[in-house]
N, C-alpha and C positions, 0 to 999 in steps of 0.2 A: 397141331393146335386143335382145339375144341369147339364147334360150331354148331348152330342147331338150323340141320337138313332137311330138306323137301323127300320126302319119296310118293308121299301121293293127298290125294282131297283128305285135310285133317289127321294127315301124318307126317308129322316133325318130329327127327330124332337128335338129342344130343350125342354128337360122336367124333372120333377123330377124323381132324383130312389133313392132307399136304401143308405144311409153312406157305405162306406165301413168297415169292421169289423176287427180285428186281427182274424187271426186263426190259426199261426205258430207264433213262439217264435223268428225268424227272418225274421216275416213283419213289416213294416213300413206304419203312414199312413202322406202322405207329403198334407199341406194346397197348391193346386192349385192357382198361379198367373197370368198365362198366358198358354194358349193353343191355337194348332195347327191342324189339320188336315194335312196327308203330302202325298205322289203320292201313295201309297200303299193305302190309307185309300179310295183314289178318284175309285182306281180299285174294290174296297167295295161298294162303289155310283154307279158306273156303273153297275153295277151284274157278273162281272168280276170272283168274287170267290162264287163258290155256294153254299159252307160252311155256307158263311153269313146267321144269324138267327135274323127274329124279335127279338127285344130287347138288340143286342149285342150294344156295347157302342163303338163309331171312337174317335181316338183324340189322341195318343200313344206319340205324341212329345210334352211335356209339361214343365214348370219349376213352381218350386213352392218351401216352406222352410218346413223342419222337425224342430224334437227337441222331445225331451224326454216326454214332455207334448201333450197331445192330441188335437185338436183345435176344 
């Protein structure tokens, strides 16, 4: 899948990573239709939170459709 990545202060790349996987009996994986970046994500872009690690994935405000079938 296609995600836009951390690698450092005011460097976010669009790139591929791993599908996401089940690993509990109540996850969910939703097909992605639209996303966002929101003020919290941009304090991640700035170096704001030092937590932030190459490779972490921005984008938490999204919409997109489930269903019992996996996409």
């Amino acid at each position: 899948m296609r995600a836009l990545s951390y690698h450092a202060t005011r460097d976010v790349r669009i790139e591929s990573v791993p599908d996401p996987v089940i690993q509990e009996a109540d996850n969910v994986i939703l097909r992605v239709t639209a996303n966002a970046i929101c003020g919290s994500d941009l304090h991640l872009y700035h170096g704001k939170i030092p937590a932030t690690e190459q490779g972490d994935i921005f984008g938490h405000e999204f919409m997109g459709v489930g269903g019992r079938n996996r996409f």
